[in-house]
C-alpha positions as CSV (number, residue, x, y, z in Angstrom):
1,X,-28.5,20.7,-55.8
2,X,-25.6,22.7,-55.0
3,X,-24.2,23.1,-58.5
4,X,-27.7,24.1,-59.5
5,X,-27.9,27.2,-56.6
6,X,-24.1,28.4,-57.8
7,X,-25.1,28.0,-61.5
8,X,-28.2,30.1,-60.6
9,X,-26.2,32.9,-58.6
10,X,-23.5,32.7,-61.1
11,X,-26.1,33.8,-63.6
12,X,-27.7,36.2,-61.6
13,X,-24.5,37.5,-61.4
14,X,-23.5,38.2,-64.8
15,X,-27.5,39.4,-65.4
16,X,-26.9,42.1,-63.4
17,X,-23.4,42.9,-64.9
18,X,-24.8,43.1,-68.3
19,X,-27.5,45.7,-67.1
20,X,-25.3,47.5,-65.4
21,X,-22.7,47.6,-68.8
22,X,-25.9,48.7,-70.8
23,X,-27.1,51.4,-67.9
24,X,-23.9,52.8,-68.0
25,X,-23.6,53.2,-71.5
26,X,-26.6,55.1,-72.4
27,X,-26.4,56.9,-68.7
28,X,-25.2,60.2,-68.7
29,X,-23.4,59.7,-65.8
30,X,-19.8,58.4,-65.8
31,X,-18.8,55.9,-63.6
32,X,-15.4,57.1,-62.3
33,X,-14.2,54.8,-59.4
34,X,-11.6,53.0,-57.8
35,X,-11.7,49.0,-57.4
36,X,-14.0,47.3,-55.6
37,X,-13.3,46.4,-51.8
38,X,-11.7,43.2,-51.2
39,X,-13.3,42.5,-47.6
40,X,-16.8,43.4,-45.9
41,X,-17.2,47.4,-45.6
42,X,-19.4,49.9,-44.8
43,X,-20.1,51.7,-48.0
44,X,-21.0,55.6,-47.4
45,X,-23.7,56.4,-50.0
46,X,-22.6,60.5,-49.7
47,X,-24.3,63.3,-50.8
48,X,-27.7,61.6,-50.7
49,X,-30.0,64.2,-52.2
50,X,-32.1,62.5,-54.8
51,X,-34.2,59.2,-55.3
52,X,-31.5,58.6,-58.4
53,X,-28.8,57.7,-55.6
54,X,-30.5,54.5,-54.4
55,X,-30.5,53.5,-59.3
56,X,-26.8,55.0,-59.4
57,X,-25.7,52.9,-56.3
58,X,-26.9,49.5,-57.8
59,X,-25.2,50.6,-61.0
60,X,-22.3,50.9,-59.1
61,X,-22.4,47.7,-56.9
62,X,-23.4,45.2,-60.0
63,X,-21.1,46.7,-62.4
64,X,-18.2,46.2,-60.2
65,X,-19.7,42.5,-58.7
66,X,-20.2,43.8,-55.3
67,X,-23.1,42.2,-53.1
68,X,-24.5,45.0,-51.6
69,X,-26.3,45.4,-48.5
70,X,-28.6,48.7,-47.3
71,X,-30.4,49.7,-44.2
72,X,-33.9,50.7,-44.7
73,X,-37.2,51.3,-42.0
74,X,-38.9,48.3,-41.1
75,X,-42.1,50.2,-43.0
76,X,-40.2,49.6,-46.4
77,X,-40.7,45.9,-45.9
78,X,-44.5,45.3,-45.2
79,X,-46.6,44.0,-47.3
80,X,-45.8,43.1,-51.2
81,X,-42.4,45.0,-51.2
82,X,-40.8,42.9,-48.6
83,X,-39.6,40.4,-50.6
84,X,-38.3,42.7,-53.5
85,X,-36.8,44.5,-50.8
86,X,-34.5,42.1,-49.6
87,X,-34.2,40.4,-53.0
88,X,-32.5,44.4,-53.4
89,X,-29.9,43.6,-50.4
90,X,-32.5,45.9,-47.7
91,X,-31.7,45.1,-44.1
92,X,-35.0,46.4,-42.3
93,X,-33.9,48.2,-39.2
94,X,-36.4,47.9,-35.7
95,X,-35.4,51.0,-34.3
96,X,-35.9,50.6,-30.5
97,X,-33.3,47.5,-31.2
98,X,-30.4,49.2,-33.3
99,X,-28.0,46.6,-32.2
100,X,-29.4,44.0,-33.9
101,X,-28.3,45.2,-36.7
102,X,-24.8,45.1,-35.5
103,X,-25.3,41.7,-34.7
104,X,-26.6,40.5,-38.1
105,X,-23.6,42.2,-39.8
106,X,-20.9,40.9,-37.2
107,X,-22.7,37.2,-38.4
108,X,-22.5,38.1,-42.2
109,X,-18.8,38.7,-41.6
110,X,-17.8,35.9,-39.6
111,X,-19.5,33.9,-42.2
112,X,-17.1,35.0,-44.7
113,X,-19.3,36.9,-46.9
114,X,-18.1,40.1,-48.6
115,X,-20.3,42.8,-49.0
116,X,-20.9,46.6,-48.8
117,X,-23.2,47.5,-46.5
118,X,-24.7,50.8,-47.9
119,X,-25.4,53.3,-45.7
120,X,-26.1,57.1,-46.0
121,X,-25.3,58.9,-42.9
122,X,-26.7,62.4,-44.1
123,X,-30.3,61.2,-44.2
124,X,-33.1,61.5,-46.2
125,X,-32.3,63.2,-49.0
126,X,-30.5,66.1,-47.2
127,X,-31.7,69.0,-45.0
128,X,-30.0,67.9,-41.8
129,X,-27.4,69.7,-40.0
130,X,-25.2,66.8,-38.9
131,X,-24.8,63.1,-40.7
132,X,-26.1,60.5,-38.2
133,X,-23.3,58.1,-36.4
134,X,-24.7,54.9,-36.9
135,X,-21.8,54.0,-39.9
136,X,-19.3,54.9,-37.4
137,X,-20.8,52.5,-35.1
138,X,-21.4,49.9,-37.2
139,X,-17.6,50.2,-38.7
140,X,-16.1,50.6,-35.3
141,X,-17.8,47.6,-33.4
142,X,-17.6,45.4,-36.5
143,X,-13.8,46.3,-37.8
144,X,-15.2,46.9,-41.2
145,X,-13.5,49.5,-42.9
146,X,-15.5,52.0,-44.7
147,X,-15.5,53.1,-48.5
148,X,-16.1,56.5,-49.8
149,X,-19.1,56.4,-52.5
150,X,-19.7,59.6,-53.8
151,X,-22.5,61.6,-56.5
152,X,-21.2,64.8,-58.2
153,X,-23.7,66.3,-60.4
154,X,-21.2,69.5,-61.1
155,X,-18.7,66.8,-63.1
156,X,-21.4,64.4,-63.8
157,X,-19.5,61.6,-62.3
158,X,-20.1,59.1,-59.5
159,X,-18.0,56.1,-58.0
160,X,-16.2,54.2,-55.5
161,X,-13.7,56.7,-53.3
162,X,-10.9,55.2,-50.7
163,X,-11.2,52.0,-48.5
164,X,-9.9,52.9,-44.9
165,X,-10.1,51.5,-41.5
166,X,-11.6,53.9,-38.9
167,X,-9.0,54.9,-35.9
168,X,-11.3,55.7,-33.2
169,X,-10.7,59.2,-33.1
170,X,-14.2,60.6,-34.7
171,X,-12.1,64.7,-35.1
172,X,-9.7,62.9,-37.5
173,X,-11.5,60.0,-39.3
174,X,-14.7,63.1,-40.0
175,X,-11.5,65.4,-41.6
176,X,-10.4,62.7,-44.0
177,X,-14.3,62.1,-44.7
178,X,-15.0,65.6,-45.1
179,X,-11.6,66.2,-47.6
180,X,-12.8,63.8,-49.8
181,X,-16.2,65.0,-49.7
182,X,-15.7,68.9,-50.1
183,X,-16.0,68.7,-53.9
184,X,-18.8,66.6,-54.3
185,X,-22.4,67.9,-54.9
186,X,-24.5,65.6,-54.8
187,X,-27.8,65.0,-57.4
188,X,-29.0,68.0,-55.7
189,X,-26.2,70.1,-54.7
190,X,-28.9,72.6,-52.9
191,X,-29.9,69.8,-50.2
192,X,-26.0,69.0,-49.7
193,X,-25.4,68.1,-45.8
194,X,-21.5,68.8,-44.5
195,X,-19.9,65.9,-43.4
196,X,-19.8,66.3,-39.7
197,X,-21.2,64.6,-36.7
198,X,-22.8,65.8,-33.4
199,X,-20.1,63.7,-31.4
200,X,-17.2,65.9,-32.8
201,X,-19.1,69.1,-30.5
202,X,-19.3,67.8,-27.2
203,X,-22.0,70.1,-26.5
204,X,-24.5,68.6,-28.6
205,X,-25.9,65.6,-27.4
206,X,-24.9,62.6,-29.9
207,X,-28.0,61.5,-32.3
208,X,-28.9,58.0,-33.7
């Protein structure tokens, strides 16, 4: 029974490698990345201005074997997309309980999975003012470092960025963010957010 269930993922496994091989092939798109995480993270799905991020992120994730995790409204889940959902890696979020989502991660780790839990801070598709704090969260109460994903339309690349370990001090962990970050566009470079959080102004009150 067991063999069968690791014969099955080891097979879903290379499935989803050979699409991703054949997507990147005929995708215009290069893939232009640094090695897969080692450990659980908190993947940063950044600039997210298009419905193409969500295809270019899986292409990412299965090409390079990672089991990816994402965040998504509990409405994404009802009905007949539920299960495809999760079958995707979607973690539905109850948002008058945030922290159980902390608490399912914190279990996936201590489990000794390895994952990357995808998450994209500047929000739907662009248009906010400030990215929302909930990756910082997440990474700091966890211990997950995060990783740096990245679209830019402008070299017609996307990939996997540096793997660090947040230090608590949100100035200088949002400057290294935002270095990496200042030459990449996006899908839609027009509906680009800067990388900045209301936490780093104290007179903004912080947001979810």
């Amino acid at each position: 029974m067991q063999s069968a269930a690791c014969e099955s993922l080891y097979r879903g496994r290379m499935l989803k490698r050979l699409a991703a091989r054949a997507f990147w092939t005929l995708s215009r798109w290069t893939l232009a990345t640094e090695p897969a995480p080692t450990r659980p993270t908190v993947l940063i799905g950044a600039p997210h201005t298009s419905n193409w991020d969500f295809v270019l992120m899986l292409g990412i994730a299965w090409r390079l074997g990672i089991d990816v995790h994402w965040l998504g409204k509990k409405s994404l889940f009802q009905g007949w997309r539920g299960p495809l959902m999760r079958r995707l890696g979607g973690i539905p979020v109850d948002r008058t309980d945030p922290s159980r989502v902390v608490d399912e991660v914190v279990a996936q780790v201590n489990g000794g999975a390895v994952f990357g839990l995808v998450v994209t801070p500047d929000g739907t598709r662009g248009g906010n003012e400030y990215w929302k704090s909930g990756f910082y969260r997440i990474a700091r109460e966890t211990g997950m470092p995060v990783t740096l994903g990245f679209v830019d339309r402008t070299t017609m690349t996307t990939g996997l960025g540096p793997t660090f370990d947040l230090t608590g001090d949100v100035a200088a962990d949002m400057d290294r963010i935002r270095a990496f970050y200042a030459d990449k566009a996006g899908v839609r470079p027009e509906r680009r957010t800067e990388p900045r959080l209301r936490e780093e102004n104290p007179a903004v009150t912080p947001g979810p």
